[in-house]
KEBA-405976 format. One record per residue (C-alpha): residue number from 1; residue in three letters; x, y, z. Coordinates in Angstrom, 2 decimals, always signed. Each point is the difference from the previous one (the first is absolute). Layout:
BEGIN
+-----+-----+---------+---------+---------+
:   n : res :      c1 :      c2 :      c3 :
+-----+-----+---------+---------+---------+
: NUM : Ala :       X :       Y :       Z :
...
+-----+-----+---------+---------+---------+
END
This chain:
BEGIN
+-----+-----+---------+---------+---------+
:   n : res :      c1 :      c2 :      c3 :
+-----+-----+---------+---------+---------+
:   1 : Unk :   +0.93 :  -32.19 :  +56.41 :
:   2 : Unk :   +0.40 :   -0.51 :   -3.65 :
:   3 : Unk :   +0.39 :   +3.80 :   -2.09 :
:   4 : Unk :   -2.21 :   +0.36 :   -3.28 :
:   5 : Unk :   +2.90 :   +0.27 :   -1.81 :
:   6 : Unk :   +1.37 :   -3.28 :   +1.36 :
:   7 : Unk :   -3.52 :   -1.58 :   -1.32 :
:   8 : Unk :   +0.67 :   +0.94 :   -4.23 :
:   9 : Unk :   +2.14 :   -3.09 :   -0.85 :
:  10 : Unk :   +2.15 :   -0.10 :   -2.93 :
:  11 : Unk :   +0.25 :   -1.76 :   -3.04 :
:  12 : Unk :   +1.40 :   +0.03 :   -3.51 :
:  13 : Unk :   -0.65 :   -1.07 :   -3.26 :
:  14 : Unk :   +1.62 :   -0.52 :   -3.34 :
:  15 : Unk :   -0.41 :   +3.42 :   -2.45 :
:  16 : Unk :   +0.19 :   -0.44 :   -3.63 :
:  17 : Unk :   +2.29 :   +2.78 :   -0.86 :
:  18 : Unk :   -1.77 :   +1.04 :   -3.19 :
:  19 : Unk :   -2.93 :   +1.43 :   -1.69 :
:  20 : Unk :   -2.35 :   -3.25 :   -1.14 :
:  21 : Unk :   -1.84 :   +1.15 :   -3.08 :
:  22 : Unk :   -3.71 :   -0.31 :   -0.07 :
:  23 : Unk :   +0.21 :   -0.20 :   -4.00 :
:  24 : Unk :   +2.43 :   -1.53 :   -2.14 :
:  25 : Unk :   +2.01 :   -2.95 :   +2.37 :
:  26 : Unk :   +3.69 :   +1.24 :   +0.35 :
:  27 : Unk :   +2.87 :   -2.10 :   +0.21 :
:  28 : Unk :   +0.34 :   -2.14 :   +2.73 :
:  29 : Unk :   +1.83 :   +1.89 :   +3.17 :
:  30 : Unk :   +2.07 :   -1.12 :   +2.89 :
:  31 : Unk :   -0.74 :   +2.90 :   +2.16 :
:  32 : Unk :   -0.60 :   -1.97 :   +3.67 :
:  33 : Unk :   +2.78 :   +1.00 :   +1.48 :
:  34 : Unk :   -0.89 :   +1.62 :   +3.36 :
:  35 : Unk :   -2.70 :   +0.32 :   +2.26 :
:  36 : Unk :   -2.22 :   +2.27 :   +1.20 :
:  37 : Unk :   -2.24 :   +0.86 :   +3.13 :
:  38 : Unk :   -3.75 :   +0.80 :   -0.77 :
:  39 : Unk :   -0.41 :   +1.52 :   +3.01 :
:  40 : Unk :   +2.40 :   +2.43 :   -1.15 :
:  41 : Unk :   -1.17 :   +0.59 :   -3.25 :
:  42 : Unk :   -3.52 :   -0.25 :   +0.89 :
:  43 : Unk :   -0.49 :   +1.79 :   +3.45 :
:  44 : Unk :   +1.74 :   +3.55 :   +0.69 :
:  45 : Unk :   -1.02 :   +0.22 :   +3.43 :
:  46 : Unk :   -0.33 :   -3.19 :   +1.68 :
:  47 : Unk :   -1.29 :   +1.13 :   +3.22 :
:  48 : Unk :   -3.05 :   +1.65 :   -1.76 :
:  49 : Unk :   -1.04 :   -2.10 :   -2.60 :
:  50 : Unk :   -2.70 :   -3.31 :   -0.01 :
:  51 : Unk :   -1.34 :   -2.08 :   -2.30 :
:  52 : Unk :   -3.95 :   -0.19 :   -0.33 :
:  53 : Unk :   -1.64 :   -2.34 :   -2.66 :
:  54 : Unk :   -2.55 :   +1.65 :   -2.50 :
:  55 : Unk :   -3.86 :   -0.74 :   -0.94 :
:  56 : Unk :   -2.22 :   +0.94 :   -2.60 :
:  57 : Unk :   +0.18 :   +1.45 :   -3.82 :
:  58 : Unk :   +0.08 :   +3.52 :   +0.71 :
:  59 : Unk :   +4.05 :   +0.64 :   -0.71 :
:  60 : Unk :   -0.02 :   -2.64 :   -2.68 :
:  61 : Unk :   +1.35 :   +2.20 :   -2.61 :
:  62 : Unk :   +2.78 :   +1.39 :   +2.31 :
:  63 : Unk :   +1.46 :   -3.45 :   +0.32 :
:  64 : Unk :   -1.73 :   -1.29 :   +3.46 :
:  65 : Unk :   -2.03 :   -3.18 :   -0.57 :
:  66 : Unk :   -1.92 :   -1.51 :   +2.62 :
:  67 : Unk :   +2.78 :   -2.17 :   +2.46 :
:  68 : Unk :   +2.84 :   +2.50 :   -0.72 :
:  69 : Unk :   +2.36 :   +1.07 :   +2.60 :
:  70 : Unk :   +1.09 :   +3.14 :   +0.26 :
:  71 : Unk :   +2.22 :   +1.54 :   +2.08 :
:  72 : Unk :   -0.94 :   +3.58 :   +1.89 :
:  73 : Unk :   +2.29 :   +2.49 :   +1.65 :
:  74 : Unk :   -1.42 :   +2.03 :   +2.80 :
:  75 : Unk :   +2.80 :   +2.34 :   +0.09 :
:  76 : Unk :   -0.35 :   +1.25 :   -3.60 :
:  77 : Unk :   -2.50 :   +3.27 :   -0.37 :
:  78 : Unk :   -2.45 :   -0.69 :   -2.75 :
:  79 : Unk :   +0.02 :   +2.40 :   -3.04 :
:  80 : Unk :   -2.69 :   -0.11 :   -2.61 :
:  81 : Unk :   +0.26 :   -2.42 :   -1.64 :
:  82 : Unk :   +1.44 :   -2.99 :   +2.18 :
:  83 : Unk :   -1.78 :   -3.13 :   +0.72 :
:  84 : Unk :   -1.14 :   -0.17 :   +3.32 :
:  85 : Unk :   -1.15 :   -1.71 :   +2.28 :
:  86 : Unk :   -2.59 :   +1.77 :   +2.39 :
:  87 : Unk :   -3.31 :   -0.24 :   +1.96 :
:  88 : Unk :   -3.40 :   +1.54 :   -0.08 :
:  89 : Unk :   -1.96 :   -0.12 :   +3.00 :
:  90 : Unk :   +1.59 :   -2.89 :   +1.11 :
:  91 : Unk :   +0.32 :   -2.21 :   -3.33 :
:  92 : Unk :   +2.91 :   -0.60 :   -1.94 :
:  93 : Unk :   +0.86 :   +0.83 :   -3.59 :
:  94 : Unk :   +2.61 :   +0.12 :   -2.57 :
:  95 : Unk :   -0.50 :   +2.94 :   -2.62 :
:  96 : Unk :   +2.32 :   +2.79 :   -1.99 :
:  97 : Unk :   -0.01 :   +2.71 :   +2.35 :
:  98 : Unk :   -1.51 :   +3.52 :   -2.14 :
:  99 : Unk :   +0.20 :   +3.70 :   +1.71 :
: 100 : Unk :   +0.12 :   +3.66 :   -0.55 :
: 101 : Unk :   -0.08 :   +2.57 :   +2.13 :
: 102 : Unk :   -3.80 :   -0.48 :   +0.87 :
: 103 : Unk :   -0.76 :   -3.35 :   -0.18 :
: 104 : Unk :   +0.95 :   -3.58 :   +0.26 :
: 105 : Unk :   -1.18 :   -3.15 :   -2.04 :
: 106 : Unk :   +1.09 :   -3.51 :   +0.33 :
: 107 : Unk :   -0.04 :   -1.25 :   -3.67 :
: 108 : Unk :   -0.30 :   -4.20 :   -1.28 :
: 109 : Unk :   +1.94 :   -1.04 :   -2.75 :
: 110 : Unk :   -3.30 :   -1.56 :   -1.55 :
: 111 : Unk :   -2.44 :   +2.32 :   -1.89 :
: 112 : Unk :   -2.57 :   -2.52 :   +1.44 :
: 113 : Unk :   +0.13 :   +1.45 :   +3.24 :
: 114 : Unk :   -0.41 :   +3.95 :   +0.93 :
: 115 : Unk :   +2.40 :   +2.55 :   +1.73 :
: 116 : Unk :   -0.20 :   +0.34 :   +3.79 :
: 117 : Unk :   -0.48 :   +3.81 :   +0.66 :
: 118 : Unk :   +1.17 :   -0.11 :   +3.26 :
: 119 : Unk :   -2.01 :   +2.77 :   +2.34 :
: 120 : Unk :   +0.00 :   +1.39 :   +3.84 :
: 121 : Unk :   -2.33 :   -1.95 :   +0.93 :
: 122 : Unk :   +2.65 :   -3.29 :   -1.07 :
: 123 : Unk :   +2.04 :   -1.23 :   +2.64 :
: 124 : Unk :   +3.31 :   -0.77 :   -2.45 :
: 125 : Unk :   +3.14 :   -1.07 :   +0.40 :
: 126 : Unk :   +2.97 :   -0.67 :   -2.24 :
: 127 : Unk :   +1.90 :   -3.04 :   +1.67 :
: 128 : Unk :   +2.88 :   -0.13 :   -2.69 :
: 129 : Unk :   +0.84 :   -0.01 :   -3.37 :
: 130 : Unk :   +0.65 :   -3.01 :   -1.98 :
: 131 : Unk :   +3.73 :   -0.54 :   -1.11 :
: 132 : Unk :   -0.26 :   -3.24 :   -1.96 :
: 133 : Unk :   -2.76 :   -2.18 :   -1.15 :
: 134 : Unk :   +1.34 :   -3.49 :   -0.38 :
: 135 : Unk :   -2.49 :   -2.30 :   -1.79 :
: 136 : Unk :   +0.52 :   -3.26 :   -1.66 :
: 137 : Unk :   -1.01 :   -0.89 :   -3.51 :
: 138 : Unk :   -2.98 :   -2.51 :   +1.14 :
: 139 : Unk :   -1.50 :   +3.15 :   +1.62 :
: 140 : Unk :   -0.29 :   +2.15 :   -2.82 :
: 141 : Unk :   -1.25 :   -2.96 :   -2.04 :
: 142 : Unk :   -2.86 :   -0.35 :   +2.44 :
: 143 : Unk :   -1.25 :   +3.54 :   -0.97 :
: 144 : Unk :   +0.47 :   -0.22 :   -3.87 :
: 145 : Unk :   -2.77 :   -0.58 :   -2.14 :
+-----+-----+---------+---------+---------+
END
């Protein structure tokens, strides 16, 4: 029987070895010199982490267009403020995570939409807490105007 951690294949990729200015262009660089594994540098505990695919406009302005992956630990405990991912009564959503010592909201990163107060009567449940969002450009295209 195969072991999860016999599953996670590896792979590398070229890195660019040097910051790529968003302004002025900078001389040209010949930084590709090694390689790198994303898994690595993208997931910190392999065993625990998942990729889900998102929907909808309500964490627009935190980055998360509709169609972007983004990759969840389970094994990280949320703090106010994360990203998570979690369910209410049975349905899935991804929202900035916002508590005190009395109360708990699940928050969109759209002013469009309102604050989830969560309350007793809520069955809720934080699956995980997004690590990366990886997006390409086409998708945030899609949701400028």
């Amino acid at each position: 029987m195969m072991q999860p951690e016999q599953v996670i294949s590896k792979s590398s990729i070229l890195i660019f070895e040097g910051k790529v200015p968003t302004g002025f262009p900078s001389p040209a660089m010949d930084y590709m010199e090694k390689r790198i594994d994303l898994n690595e540098v993208l997931i910190k505990h392999p065993l625990s982490t998942f990729i889900c695919e998102s929907e909808g406009l309500s964490m627009i302005n935190a980055f998360i267009p509709p169609r972007a992956k983004l990759i969840v630990d389970r094994s990280i405990t949320p703090k106010n403020g994360d990203i998570v991912l979690a369910s209410i009564n049975g349905e899935f959503t991804v929202k900035y995570l916002k508590k005190n010592d009395f109360k708990c909201w699940l928050c969109p990163a759209n002013s469009t939409f309102k604050d989830i107060e969560i309350t007793e009567e809520m069955d809720m449940q934080v699956f995980g807490v997004v690590t990366t969002i990886l997006i390409t450009p086409n998708e945030i295209k899609s949701c400028m105007h």
